[in-house]
C-alpha positions as CSV (number, residue, x, y, z in Angstrom):
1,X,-18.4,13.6,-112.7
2,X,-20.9,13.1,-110.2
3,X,-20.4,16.2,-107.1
4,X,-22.6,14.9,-103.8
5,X,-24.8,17.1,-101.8
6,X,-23.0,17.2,-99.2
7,X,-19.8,19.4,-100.4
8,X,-21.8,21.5,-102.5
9,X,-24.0,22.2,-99.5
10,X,-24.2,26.0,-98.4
11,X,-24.1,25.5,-95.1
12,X,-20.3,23.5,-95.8
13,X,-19.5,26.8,-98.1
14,X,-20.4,29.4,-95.8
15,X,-19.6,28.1,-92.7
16,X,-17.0,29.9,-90.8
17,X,-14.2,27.7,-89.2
18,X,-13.8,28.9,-85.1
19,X,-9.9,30.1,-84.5
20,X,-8.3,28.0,-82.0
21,X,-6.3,30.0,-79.0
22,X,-2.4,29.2,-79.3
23,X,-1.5,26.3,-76.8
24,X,-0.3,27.5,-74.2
25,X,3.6,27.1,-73.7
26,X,6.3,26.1,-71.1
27,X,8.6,29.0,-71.8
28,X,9.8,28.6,-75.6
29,X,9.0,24.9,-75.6
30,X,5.4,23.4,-77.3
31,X,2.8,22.3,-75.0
32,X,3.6,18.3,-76.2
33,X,6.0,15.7,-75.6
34,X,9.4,16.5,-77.5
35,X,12.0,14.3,-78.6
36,X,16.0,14.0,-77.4
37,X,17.4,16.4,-80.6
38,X,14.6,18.6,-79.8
39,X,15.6,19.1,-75.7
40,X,19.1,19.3,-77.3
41,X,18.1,22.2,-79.2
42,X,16.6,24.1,-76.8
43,X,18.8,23.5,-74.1
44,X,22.1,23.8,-76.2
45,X,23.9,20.6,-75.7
46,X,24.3,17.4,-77.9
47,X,22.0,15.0,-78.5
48,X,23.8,12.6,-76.4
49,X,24.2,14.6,-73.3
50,X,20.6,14.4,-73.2
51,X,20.7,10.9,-73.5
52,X,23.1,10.8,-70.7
53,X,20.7,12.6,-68.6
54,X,17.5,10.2,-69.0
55,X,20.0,6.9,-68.4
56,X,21.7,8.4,-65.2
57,X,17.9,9.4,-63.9
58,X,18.8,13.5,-63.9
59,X,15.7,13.9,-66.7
60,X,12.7,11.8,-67.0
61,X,11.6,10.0,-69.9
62,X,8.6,8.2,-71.1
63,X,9.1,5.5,-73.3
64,X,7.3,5.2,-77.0
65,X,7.8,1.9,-78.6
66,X,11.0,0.0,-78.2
67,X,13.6,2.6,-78.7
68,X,11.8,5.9,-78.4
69,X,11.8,8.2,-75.5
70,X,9.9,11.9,-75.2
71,X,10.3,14.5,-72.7
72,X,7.9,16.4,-71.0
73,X,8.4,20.3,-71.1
74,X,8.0,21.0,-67.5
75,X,11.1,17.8,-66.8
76,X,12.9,20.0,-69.4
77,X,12.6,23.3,-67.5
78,X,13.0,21.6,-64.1
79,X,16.2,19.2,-65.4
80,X,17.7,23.4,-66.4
81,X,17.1,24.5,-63.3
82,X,18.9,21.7,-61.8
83,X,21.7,22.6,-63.9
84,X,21.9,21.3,-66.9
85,X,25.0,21.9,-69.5
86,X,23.8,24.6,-71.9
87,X,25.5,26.3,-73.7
88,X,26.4,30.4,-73.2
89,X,25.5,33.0,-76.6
């Protein structure tokens, strides 16, 4: 089996692979766009409820595709704020 040069390469063997900082984060929630059961999750409602939300125009949504919708962190946080049912531990 034939190896090329370039994998067997020192330079690719020894080369040291920088460490990336953490992204930073919107209180517990990742620094990208999150899906409906993912808001639920954090907020502590249903699924639905956060559906609710984005079709009565309390939390903003940005459309993927026909049928998908993400949420943006910082709508998340601000739609809590506001008031949003969550659920007491």
């Amino acid at each position: 089996m034939k190896r090329s040069a370039f994998t067997d390469s020192l330079y690719i063997q020894n080369e040291e692979h920088p460490t990336m900082p953490p992204a930073p984060t919107y209180g517990e929630l990742p620094n990208r766009l999150l899906t409906a059961i993912e808001v639920a999750e954090f907020v502590g409602c249903h699924e639905e409820t956060v559906r609710r939300a984005y079709l009565r125009g309390v939390l903003t949504s940005h459309r993927f595709g026909v049928r998908g919708r993400r949420f943006h962190p910082n709508d998340v946080l601000d739609w809590i704020k506001r008031g949003a049912p969550t659920r007491v531990s």
